[in-house]
N, C-alpha and C positions, 0 to 999 in steps of 0.2 A: 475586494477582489471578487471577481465571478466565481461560483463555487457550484458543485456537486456534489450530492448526497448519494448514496446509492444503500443496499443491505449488498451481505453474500454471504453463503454458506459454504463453512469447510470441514469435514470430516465431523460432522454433528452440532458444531457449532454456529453462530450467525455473530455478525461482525456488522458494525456499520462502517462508512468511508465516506469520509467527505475528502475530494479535489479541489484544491484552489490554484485558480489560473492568472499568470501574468498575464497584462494589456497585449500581448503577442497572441496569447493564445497557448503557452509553453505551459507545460505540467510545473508550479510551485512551490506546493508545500500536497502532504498528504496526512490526515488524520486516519486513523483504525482504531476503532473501540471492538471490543468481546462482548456479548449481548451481557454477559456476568461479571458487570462492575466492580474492580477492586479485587480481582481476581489476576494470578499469574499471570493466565495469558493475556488478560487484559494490560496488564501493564507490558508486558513483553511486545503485545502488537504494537502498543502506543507509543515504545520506545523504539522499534524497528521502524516504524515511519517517519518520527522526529530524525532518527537519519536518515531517512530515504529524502524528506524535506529538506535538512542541511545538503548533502550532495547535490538536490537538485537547483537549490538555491546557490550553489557554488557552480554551476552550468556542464553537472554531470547529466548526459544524456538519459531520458528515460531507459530507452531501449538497452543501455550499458548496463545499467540498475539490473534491469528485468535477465538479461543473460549471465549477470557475475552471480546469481540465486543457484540455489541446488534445483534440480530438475529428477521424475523420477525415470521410468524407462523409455515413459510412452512420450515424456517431452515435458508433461504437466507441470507445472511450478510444487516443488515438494512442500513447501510453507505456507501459511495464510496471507505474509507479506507478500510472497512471489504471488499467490493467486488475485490478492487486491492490486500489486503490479501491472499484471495480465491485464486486470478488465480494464483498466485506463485508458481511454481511445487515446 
């Protein structure tokens, strides 16, 4: 599959992401590691994308994904999941 890497940073933290895209072009599967391997939130990122993968692999819309997240006043995705949601073109 065609894929992209990206980093991002959230609340002190750095994350990397990789996207992987169907022959369409449709958002796939999503990978998120925490720069601190084997760490909580590493495994919590890595298990929030594994579903964000599953749903989108079952033909839940990105953009449904990215709106069912908590958000905080200003609109911003309150999570790292919802922020690596975000930057997904």
């Amino acid at each position: 599959r065609k894929s992209e890497t990206t980093t991002l940073e959230r609340e002190g933290s750095r994350y990397q992401m990789t996207v992987g895209y169907f022959p369409d072009g449709r958002v796939g599967e999503v990978f998120l590691n925490a720069d601190h391997a084997n760490s909580l939130l590493d495994f919590l990122m890595s298990d929030a994308a594994i579903l964000a993968s599953i749903a989108l692999q079952y033909g839940a819309p990105l953009l449904d994904l990215r709106n069912a997240l908590k958000r905080d006043a200003r609109g911003m995705a309150a999570s790292p999941i919802g922020a690596a949601l975000d930057k997904i073109q």
